[in-house]
C-alpha positions as CSV (number, residue, x, y, z in Angstrom):
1,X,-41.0,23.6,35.9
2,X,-41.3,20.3,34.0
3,X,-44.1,18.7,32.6
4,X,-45.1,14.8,32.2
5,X,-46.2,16.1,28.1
6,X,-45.0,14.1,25.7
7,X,-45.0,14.5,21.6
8,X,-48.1,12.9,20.4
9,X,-47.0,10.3,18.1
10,X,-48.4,10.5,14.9
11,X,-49.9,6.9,13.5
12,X,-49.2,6.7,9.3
13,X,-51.7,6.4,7.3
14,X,-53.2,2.6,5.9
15,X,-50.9,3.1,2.8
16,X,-48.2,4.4,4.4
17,X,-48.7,1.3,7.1
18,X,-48.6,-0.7,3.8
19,X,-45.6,0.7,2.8
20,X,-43.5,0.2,5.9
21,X,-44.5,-3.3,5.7
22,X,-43.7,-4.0,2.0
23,X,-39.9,-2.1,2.8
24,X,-39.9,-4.3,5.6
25,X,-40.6,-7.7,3.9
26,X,-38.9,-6.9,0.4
27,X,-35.6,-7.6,1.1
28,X,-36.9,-11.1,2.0
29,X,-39.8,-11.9,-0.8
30,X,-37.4,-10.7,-3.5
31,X,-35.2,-13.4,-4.1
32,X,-38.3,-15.8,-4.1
33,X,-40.4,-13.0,-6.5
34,X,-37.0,-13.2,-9.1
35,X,-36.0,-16.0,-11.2
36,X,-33.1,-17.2,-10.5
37,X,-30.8,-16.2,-13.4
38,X,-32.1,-12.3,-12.3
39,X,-31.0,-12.3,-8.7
40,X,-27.8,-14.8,-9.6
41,X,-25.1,-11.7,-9.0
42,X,-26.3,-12.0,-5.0
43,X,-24.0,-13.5,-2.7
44,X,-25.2,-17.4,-2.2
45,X,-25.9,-17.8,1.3
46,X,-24.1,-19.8,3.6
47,X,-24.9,-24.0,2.7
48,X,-24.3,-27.1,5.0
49,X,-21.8,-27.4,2.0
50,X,-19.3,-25.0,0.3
51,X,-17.3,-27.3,-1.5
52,X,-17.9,-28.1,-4.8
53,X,-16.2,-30.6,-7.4
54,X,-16.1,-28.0,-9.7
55,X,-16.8,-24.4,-10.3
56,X,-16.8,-22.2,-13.4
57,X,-15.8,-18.4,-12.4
58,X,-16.8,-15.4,-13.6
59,X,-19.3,-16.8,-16.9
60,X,-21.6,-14.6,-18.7
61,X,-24.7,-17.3,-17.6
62,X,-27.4,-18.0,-20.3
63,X,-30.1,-19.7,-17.9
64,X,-31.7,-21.2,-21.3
65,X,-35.0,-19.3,-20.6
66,X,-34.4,-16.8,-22.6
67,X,-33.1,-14.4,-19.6
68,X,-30.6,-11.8,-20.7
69,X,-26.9,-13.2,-19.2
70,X,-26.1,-12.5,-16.1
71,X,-21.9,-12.5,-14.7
72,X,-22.2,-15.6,-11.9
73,X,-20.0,-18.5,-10.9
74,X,-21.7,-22.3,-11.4
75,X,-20.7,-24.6,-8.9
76,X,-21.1,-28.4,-9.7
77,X,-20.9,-31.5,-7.4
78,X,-21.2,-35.2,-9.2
79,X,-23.6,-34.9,-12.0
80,X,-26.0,-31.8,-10.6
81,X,-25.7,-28.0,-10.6
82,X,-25.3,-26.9,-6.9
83,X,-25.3,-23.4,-6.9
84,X,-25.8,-20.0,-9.0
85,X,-24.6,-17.0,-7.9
86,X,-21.7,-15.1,-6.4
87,X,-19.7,-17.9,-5.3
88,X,-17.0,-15.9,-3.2
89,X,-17.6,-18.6,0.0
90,X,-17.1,-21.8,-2.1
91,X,-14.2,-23.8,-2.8
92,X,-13.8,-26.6,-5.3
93,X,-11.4,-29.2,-6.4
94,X,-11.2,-28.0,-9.8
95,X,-12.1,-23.9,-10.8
96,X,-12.0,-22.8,-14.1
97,X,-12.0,-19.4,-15.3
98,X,-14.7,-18.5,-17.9
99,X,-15.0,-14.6,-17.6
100,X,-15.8,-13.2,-21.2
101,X,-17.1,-16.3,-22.1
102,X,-20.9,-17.8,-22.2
103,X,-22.0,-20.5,-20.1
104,X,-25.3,-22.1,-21.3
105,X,-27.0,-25.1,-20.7
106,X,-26.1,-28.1,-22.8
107,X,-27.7,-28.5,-26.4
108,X,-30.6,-30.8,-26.7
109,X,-30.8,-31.9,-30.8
110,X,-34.0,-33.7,-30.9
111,X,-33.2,-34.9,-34.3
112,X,-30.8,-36.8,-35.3
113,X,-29.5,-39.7,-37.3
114,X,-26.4,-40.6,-35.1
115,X,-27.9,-43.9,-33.1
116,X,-25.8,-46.2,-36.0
117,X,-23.0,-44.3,-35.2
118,X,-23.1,-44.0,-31.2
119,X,-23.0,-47.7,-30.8
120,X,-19.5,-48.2,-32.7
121,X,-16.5,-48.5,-30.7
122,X,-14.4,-45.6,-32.4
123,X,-17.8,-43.0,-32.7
124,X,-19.8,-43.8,-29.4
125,X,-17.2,-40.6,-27.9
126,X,-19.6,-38.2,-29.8
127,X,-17.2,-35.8,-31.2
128,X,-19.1,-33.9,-33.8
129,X,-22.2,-33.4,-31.1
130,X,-19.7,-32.2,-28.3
131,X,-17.7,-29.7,-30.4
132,X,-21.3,-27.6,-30.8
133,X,-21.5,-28.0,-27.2
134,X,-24.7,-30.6,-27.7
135,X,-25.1,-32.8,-24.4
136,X,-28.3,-34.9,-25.7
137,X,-29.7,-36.5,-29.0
138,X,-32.7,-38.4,-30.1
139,X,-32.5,-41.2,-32.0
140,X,-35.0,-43.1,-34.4
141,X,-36.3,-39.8,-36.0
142,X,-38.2,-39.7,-39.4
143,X,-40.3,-43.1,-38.4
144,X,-37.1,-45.3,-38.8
145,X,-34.6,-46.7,-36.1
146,X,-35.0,-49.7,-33.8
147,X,-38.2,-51.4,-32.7
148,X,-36.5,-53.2,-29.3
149,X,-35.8,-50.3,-27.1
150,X,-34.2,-52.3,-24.4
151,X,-31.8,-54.0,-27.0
152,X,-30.8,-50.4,-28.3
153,X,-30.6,-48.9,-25.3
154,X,-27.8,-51.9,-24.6
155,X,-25.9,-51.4,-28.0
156,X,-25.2,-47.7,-27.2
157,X,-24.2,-48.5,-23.4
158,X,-22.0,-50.9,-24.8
159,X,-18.8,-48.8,-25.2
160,X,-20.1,-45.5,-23.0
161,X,-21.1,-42.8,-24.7
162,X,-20.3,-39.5,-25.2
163,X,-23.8,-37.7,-24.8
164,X,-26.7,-38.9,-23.5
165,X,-29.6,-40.3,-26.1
166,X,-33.1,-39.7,-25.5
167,X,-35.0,-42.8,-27.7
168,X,-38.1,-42.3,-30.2
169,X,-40.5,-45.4,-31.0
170,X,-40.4,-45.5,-34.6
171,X,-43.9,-45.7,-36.3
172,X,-42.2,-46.9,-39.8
173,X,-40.3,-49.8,-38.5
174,X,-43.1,-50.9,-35.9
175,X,-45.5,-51.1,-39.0
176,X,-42.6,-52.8,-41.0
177,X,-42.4,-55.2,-38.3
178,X,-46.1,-55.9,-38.0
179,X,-46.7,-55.6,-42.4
180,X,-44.2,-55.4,-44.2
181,X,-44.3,-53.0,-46.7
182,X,-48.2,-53.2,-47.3
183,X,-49.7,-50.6,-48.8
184,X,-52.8,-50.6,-47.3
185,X,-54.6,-50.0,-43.9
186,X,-54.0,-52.6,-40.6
187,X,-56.5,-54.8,-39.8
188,X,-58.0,-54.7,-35.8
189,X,-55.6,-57.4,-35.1
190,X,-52.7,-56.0,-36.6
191,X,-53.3,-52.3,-35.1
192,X,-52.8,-54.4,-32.0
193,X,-49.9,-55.4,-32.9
194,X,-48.3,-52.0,-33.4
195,X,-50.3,-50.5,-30.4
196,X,-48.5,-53.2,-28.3
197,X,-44.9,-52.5,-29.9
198,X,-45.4,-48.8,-29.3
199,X,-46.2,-49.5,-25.4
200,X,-43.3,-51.5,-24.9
201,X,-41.2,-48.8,-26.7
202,X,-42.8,-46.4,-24.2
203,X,-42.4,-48.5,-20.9
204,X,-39.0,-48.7,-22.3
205,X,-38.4,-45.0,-22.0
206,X,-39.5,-43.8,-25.0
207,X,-39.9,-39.4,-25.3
208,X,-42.7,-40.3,-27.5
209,X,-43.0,-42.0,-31.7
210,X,-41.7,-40.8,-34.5
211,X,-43.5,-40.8,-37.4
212,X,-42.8,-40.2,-41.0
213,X,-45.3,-40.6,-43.7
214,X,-43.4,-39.0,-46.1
215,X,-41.7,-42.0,-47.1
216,X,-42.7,-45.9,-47.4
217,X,-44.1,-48.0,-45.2
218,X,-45.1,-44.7,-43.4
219,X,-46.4,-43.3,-46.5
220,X,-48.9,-46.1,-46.8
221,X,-50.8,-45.3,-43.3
222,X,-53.2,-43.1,-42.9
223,X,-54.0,-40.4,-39.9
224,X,-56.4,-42.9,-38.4
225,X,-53.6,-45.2,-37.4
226,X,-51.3,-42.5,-36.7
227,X,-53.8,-41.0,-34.0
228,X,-54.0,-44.7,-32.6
229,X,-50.4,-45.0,-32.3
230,X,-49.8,-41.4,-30.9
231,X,-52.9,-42.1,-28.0
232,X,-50.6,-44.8,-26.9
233,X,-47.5,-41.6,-26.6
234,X,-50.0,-39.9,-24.9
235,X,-51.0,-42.3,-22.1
236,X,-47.4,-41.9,-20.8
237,X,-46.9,-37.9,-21.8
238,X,-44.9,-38.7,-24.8
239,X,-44.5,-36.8,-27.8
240,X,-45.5,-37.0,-31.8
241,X,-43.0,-36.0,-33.9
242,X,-43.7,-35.9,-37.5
243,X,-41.8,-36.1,-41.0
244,X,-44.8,-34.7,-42.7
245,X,-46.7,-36.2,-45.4
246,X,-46.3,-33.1,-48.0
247,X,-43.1,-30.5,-47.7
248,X,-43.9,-29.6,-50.9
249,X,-46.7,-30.3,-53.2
250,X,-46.0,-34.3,-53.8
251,X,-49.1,-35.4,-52.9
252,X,-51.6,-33.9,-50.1
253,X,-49.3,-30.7,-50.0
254,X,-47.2,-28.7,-47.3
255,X,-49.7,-26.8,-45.5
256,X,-52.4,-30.3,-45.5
257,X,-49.7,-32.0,-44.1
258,X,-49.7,-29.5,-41.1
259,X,-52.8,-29.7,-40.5
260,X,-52.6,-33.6,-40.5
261,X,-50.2,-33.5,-37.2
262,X,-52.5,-30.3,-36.2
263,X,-55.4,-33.5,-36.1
264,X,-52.8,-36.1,-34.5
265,X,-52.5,-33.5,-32.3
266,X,-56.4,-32.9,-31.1
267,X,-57.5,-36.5,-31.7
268,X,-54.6,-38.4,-29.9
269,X,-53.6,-35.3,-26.9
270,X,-50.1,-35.6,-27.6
271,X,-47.7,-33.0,-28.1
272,X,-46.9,-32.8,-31.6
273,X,-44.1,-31.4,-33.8
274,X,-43.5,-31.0,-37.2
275,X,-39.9,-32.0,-37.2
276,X,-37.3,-29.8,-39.5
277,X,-39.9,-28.1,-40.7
278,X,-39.9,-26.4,-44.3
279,X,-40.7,-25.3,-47.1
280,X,-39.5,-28.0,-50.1
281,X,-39.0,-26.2,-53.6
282,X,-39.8,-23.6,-55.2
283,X,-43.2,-24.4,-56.1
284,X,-44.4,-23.5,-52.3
285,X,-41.7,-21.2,-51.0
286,X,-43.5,-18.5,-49.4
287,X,-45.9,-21.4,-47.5
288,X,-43.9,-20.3,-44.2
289,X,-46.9,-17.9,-43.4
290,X,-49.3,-19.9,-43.8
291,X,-48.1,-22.6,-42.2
292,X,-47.0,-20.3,-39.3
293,X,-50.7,-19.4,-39.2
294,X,-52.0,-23.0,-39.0
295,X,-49.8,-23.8,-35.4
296,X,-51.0,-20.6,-34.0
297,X,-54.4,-21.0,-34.7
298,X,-53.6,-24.8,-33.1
299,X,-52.0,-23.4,-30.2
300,X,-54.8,-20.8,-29.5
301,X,-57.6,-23.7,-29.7
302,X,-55.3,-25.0,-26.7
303,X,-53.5,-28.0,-29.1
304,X,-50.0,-28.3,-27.8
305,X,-47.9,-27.9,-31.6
306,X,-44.3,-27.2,-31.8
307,X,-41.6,-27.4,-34.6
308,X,-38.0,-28.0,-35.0
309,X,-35.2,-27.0,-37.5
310,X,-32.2,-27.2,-38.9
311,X,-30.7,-24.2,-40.0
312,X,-29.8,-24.7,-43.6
313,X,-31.6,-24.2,-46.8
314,X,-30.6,-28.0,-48.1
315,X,-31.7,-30.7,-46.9
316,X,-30.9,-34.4,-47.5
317,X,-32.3,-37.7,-47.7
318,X,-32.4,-40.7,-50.6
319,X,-33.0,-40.2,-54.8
320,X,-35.5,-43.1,-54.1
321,X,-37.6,-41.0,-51.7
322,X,-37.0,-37.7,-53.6
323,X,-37.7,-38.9,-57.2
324,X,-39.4,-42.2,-57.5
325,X,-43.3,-42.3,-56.8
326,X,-44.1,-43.9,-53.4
327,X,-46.7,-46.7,-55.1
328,X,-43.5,-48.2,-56.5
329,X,-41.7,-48.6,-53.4
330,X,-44.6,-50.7,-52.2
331,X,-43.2,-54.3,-51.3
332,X,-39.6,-53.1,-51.1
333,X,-36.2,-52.5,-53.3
334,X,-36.2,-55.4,-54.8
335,X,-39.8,-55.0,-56.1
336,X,-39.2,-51.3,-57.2
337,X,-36.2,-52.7,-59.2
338,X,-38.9,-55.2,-60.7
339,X,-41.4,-52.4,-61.5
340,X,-38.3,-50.1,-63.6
341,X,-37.9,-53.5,-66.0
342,X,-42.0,-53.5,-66.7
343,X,-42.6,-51.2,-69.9
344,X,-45.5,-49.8,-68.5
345,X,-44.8,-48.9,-64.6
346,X,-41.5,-47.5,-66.7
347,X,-43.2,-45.5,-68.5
348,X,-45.2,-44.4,-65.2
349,X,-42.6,-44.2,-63.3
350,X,-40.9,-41.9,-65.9
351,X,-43.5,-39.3,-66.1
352,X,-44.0,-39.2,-62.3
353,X,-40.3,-38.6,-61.7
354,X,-40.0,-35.7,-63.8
355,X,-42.6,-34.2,-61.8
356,X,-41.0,-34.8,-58.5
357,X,-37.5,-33.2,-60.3
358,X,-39.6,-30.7,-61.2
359,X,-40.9,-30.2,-57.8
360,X,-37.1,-30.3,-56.2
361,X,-35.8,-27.2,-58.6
362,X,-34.0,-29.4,-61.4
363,X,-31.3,-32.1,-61.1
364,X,-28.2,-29.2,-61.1
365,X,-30.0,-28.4,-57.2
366,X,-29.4,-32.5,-56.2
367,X,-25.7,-33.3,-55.4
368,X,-25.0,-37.2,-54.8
369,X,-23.7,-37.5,-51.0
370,X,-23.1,-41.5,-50.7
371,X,-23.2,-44.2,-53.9
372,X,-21.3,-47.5,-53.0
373,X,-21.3,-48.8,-56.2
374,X,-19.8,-45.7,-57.6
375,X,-18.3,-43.2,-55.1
376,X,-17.1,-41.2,-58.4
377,X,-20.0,-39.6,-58.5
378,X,-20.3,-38.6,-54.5
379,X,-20.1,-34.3,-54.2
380,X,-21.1,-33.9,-57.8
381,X,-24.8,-32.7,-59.4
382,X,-27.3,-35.0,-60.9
383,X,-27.1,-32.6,-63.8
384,X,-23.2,-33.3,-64.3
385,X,-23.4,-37.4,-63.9
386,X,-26.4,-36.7,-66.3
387,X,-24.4,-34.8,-68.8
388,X,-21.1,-36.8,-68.5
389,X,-23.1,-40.3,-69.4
390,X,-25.3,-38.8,-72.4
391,X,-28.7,-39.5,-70.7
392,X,-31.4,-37.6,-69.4
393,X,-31.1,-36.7,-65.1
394,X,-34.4,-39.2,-65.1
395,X,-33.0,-41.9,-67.2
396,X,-29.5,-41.6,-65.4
397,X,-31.3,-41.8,-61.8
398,X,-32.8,-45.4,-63.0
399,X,-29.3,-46.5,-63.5
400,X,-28.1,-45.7,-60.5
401,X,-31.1,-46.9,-58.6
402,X,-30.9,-50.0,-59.9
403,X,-27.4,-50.6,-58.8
404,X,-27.6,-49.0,-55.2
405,X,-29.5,-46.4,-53.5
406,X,-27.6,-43.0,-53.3
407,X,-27.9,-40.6,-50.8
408,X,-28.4,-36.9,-52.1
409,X,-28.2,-33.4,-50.8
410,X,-31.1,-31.1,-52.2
411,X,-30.9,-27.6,-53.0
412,X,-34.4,-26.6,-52.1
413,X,-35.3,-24.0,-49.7
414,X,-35.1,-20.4,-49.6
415,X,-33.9,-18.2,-47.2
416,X,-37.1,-16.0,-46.1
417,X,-39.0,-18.9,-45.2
418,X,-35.9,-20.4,-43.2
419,X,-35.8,-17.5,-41.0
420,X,-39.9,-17.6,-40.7
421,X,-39.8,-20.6,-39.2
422,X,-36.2,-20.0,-37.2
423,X,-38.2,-17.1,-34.9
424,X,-41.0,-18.7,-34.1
425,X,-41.0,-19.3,-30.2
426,X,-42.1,-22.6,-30.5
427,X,-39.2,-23.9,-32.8
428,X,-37.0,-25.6,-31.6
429,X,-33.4,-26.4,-32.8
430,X,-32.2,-29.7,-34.3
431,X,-29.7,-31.2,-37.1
432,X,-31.1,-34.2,-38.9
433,X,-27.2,-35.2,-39.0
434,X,-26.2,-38.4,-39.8
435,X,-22.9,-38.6,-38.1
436,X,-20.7,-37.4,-40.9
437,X,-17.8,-36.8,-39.8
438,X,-17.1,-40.2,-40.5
439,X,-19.6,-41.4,-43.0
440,X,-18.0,-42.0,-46.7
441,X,-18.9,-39.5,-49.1
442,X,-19.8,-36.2,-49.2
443,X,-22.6,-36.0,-46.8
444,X,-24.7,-32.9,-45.7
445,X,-22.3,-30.8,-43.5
446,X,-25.6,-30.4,-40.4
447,X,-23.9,-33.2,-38.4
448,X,-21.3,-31.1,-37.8
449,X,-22.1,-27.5,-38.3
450,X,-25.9,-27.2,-37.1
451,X,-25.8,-25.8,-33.8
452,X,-23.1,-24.0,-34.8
453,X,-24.4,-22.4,-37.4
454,X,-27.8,-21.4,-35.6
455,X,-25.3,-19.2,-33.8
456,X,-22.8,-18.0,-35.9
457,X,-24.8,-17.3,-38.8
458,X,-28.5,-16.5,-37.5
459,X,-28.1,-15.1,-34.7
460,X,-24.4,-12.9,-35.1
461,X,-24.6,-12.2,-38.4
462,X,-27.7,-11.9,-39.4
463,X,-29.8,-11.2,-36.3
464,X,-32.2,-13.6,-36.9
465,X,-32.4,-14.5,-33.5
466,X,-31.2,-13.1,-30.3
467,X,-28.3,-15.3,-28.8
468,X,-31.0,-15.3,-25.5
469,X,-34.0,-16.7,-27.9
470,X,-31.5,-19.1,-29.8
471,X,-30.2,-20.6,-26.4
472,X,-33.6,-21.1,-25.6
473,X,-34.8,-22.7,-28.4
474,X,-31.4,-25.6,-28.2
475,X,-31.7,-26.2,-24.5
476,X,-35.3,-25.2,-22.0
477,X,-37.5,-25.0,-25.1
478,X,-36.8,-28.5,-26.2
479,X,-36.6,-29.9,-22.0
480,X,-39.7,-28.6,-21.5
481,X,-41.6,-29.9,-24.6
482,X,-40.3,-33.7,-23.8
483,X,-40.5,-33.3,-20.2
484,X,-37.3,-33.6,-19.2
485,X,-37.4,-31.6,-15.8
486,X,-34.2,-31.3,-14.7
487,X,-32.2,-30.5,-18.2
488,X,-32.2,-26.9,-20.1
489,X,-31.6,-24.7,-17.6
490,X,-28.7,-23.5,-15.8
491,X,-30.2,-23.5,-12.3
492,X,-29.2,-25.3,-8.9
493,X,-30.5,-28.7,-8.8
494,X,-30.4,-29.2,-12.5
495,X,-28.2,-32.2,-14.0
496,X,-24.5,-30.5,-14.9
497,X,-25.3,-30.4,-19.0
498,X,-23.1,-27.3,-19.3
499,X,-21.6,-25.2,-22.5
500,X,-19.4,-22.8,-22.2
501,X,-18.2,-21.1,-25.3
502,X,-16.4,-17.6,-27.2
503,X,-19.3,-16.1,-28.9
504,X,-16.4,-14.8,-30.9
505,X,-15.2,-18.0,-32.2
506,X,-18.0,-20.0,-32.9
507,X,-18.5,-21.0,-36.3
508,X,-19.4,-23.9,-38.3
509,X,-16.7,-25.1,-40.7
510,X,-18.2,-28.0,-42.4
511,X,-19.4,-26.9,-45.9
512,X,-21.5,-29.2,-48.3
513,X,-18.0,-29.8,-50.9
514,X,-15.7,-30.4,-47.3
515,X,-18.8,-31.3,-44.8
516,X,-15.7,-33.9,-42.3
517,X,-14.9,-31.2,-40.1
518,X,-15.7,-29.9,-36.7
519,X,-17.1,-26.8,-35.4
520,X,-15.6,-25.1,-33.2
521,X,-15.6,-22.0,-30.2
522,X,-16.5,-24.2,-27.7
523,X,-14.5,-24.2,-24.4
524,X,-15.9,-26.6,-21.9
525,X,-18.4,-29.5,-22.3
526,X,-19.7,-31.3,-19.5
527,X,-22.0,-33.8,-19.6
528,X,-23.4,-35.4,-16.2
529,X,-21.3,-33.2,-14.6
530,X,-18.3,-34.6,-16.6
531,X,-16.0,-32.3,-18.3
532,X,-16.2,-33.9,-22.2
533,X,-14.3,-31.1,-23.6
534,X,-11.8,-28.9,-21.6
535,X,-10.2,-26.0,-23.4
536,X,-11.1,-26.6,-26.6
537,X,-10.0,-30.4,-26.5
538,X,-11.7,-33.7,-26.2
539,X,-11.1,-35.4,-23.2
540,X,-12.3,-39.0,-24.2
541,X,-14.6,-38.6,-21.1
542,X,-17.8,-40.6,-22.2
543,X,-20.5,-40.0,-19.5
544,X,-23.5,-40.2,-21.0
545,X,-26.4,-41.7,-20.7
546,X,-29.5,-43.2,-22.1
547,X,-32.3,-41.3,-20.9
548,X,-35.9,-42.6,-19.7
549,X,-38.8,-40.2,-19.9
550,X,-40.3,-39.0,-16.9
551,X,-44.2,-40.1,-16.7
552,X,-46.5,-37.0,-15.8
């Protein structure tokens, strides 16, 4: 007998319906739900386009957002990243395989010295930058540089250029250009003046204004005009980047001088750093905490503060703007050399140096780096010229002042605070070189070992930093806080800045008695899409460019 009975079918429950419909739709969501470095080891799906110019097989991928590596192939067509992944369907006119090493996004130093140099026939190829696998600089740091954008912009084009440059307006030499060396405040007509230099500078291209009030003419403005002159940064989403007033106790002190680009910061709306920030002598080492507690008090009031640093405990700059008091730099060289022949600004000026040697941990921590009219003295102490010619370090740096203006390396930081400020996440990397690989002299060795270094040293031996939270910090951290949207990451669509290197082999060799020499352990550099460097050697490929800033 048979029957028309079937088995009643059983309905699931609403979170068991749920559940068939998440397994269902999973498989699709997920590669949307994942960033991209997470899900790179999936096989790329079939493109319109397979072929590629070039494609690096087999990496250990550093996405620059701090993502642990992942194994993936990069495939690059012209001057853009095409695709991430499992590349087993693509073809290319050129492969390379990378397997065991890292493939990162290219370096971003967003300070550096190097604009003189990059617009000379025989250094615009960018050696130094390229060999730590740095893709872009920024020029006219500190508050110095050029004040006609276009014209500079022109200059470094002029022979191509081995990275691409990314262009500060320079708050010093705008106010030079409007006053002179003044030491007093604008008047309405001449705030202007600067406001209007500092627009054109931004319409220009211009990331933002440097600023350095650390030094003269910058010395002699106050935070009034640099809030005036940072609004006008602002109005385009630029940044302002500050030599502080104070690293040390000079005058207002380190952790006032904070708080003085803390105020820029709030009063203007622009995205401030305190550019290779530290901790000057030892009369404030151990500030790093405090001054760590200032920008995270900033940043949780909403103020947009970062940092950036180079990772070395000496830092460098003039014996004028190290020793001699800023109120007798007002009016310029000549008129300091005036002042030293008066008896009574000597006698000033004496006393007030001492202090400032005082302040910079004695003249055996200063080291002469560049001294035209003597280059006998270049690599050697203060203390030892000092000694040799039977005067006093004070007395001796008179002398040699009056003759030229030497260029020193300072002894001055300690290591606790170098690594406080190094793991901060909003610290970004930099050098503050000065292109010194072919500089006369013995000049400080961060042109060429910075980046480097950050790795080698901080992050391998030391474990300072994770080699994740390091990458980050040289290539998305610094994108993201100058708005450049499609740099510092290593993700389809993103311009080809790509550095591939042996973790194994990286190392800085430059040292501050034999700074002239590269670093080495990377691979591959491409810049634009351009291979720079290819196994290890320059290929005189000079594809950079001169960047504009993208306006919000």
């Amino acid at each position: 007998m048979t029957s028309n009975s079937r088995t009643p079918r059983v309905l699931p429950s609403a979170p068991g319906r749920l559940a068939l419909l998440l397994g269902a739709l999973l498989p699709a969501l997920l590669p949307a739900l994942l960033p991209d470095a997470l899900s790179a080891q999936a096989p790329v799906p079939a493109a319109a386009s397979q072929q590629a110019d070039l494609i690096l097989r087999n990496g250990r991928v550093l996405d620059g957002a701090g993502n642990p590596w992942v194994r993936a192939d990069v495939a690059v067509r012209g001057d853009r990243i095409v695709a991430v992944g499992r590349l087993d369907g693509w073809s290319a006119a050129e492969e390379l395989d990378v397997a065991g090493l890292y493939v990162a996004p290219g370096f971003i130093d967003v300070h550096t010295h190097a604009a003189e140099g990059l617009t000379e026939p025989d250094r615009s190829h960018a050696f130094p930058h390229l060999a730590q696998g740095i893709t872009t600089v920024f020029l006219n740091p500190d508050g110095g540089g050029a004040v006609d954008l276009e014209a500079q912009r022109a200059d470094l084009l002029a022979d191509g250029l081995g990275v691409n440059a990314a262009l500060l307006v320079p708050h010093g030499s705008v106010r030079s250009e409007v006053m002179g060396m003044a030491d007093r405040a604008p008047t309405a007509a001449e705030l202007d003046r600067m406001r209007g230099l500092v627009r054109a500078g931004m319409e220009a291209g211009a990331f933002g204004l440097s600023s350095g009030p650390f030094y003269a003419p910058g010395s002699f403005a106050d935070t009034d005009e640099l809030v005036e002159l940072a609004k006008v940064a602002a109005e385009f989403g630029g940044v302002y980047t500050s030599h502080i007033r104070d690293e040390s106790d000079y005058t207002i002190g380190l952790v006032a001088a904070v708080d003085e680009v803390i105020t820029v910061a709030r009063e203007s709306g622009a995205r401030s750093i305190v550019t290779h920030i530290k901790a000057l002598g030892p009369r404030v080492w151990g500030y790093s905490t405090a001054v760590v507690r200032r920008i995270e008090r900033a940043r949780e009031e909403g103020l947009e503060v970062f940092a950036d640093q180079y990772a070395y405990t000496a830092s460098a700059t003039g014996l004028s703007a190290a020793l001699v008091p800023r109120w007798a730099q007002e009016g310029g060289t000549a008129r300091m050399r005036e002042r030293f022949q008066d008896p009574e600004d000597r006698a000033r000026i004496i006393e007030e140096m001492w202090e400032n040697l005082d302040r910079r941990g004695g003249a055996d921590r200063i080291q002469f780096r560049s001294y035209g009219p003597d280059r006998s003295i270049e690599g050697r102490t203060l203390e030892d010229v000092a000694r040799e010619r039977g005067m006093d370090p004070v007395e001796t740096s008179l002398d040699l002042l009056a003759a030229g203006l030497p260029g020193i390396v300072s002894f001055n930081m300690d290591d606790r605070d170098l690594a406080e400020f190094m793991r901060q996440p909003w610290t970004m990397a930099s050098s503050d070189g000065e292109f010194a690989v072919w500089e006369q002299g013995v000049p400080h060795p961060r042109a060429n070992g910075a980046f480097a270094r950050r790795i080698r040293v901080y992050v391998v031996e030391e474990g300072v930093l994770t080699l994740e939270d390091a990458v980050r910090g040289m290539t998305s951290l610094p994108a993201s806080v100058h708005h450049m949207h499609d740099r510092g990451l290593i993700r389809a669509g993103s311009i080809a800045d790509i550095a591939v290197f042996d973790l194994e082999r990286v190392r800085d060799l430059a040292t501050f008695t034999e700074p002239h020499q590269y670093a080495e352990g990377m691979v591959h550099v491409l810049v634009n899409g351009a291979l720079s460097l290819r196994d290890g050697e320059f290929t005189d490929v000079r594809s950079g460019r001169v960047l504009r800033m993208e306006r919000p």
